[in-house]
C-alpha positions in Angstrom: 102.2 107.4 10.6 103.2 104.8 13.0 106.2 102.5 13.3 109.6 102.3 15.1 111.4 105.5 15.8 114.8 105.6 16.7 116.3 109.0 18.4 120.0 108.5 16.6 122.9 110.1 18.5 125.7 111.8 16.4 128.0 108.9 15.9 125.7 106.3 17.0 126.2 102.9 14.8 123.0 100.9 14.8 121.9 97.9 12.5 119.3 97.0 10.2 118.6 93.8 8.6 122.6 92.9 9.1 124.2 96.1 7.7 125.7 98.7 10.3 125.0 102.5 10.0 126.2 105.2 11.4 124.7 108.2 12.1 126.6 111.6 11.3 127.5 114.4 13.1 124.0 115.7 14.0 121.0 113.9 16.2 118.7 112.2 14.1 115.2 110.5 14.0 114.3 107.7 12.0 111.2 106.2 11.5 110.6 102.4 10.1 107.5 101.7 9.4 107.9 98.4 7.8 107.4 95.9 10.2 109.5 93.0 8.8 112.7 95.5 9.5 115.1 93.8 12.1 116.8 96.6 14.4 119.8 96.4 16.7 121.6 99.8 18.1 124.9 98.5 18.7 124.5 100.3 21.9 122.0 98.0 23.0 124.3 94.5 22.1 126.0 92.6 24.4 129.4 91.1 23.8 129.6 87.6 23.7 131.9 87.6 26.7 129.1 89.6 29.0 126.5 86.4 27.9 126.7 84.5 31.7 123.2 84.0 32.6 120.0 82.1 31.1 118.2 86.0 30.1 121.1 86.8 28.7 121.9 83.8 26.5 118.1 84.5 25.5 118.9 88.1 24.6 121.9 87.4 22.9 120.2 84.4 20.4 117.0 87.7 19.5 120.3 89.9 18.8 122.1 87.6 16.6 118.9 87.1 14.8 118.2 90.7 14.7 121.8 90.7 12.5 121.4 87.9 10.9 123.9 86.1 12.2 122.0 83.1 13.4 118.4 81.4 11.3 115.1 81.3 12.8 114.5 77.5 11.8 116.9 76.4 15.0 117.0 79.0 16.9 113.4 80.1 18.0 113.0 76.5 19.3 116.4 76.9 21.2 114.6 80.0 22.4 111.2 79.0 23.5 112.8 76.0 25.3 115.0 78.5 27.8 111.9 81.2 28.0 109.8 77.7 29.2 112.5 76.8 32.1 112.1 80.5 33.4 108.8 80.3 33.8 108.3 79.3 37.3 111.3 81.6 38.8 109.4 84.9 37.1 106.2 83.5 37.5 105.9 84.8 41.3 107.4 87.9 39.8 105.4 88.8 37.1 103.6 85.8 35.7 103.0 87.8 32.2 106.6 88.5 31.7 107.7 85.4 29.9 104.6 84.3 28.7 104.8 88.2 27.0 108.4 87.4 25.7 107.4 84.4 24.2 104.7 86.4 22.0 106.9 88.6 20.8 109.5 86.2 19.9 107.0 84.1 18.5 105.5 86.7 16.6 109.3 87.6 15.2 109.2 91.1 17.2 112.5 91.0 17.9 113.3 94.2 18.9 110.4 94.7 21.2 111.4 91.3 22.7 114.9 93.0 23.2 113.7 96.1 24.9 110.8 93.7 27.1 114.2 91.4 28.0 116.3 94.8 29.3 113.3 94.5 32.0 114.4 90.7 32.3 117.9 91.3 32.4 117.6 93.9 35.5 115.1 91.3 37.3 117.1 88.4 36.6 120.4 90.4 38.0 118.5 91.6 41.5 117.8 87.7 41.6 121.3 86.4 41.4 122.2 89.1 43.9 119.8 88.0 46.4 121.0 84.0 46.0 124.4 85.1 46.4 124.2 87.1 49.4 121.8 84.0 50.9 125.1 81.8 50.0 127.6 84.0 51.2 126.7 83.4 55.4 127.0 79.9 54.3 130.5 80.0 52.9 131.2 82.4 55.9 130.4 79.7 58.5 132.2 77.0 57.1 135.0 79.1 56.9 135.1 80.1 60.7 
């Protein structure tokens, strides 16, 4: 039997197809095997105040479809349009990575397109790190 399987925690709140569970007092397993079921452990959301870079804005548009809160019909082009302008900085990188995302979004996999950004997201945030510290002699150097 294949599918999704989620390892619950006790407590754990998660959503599926816009309503939010929560798991009782014990661990749990569940296993969806309908593919057409749209997943989000609240865990794994981000608030609309942490959404600050391009792979984030990304993720955050596949998690409010994942709840239902935004519409396919606008929003995957919204989508594909950003995936295409990060092509050439994670191309050097890994040039499947986007190419990959755009599959699964395409393909309305949005939770595997979640987990595949998470990859993205810690990419993305080494990146910015790098450019800052580059910048930061600059500012130093004007300052002195």
């Amino acid at each position: 039997m294949s599918g999704l399987v989620l390892k619950i925690a006790p407590g754990e709140r998660f959503i599926v197809n816009g309503a939010v569970l929560e798991n009782g007092d014990k661990p749990a397993r569940i296993r969806i095997t309908d593919s057409d079921v749209r997943v989000l452990r609240c865990r794994d959301a981000l608030r609309p105040e942490d959404v600050n870079t391009p792979c984030k804005q990304i993720y955050y548009a596949v998690q409010l479809l994942i709840t239902g809160d935004l519409e396919e019909f606008g929003t995957l082009p919204a989508i594909d349009e950003e995936c295409a302008k990060l092509l050439d900085i994670f191309k050097s990188i890994d040039p499947e990575l986007i190419p990959t995302l755009r599959s699964m979004i395409s393909r309305s996999n949005y939770y595997s397109a979640l987990c595949h950004l998470r990859q993205i997201l810690v990419i993305e945030e080494q990146l910015l790190a790098r450019a800052s510290k580059s910048d930061a002699p600059a500012i130093e150097a004007k300052v002195a």
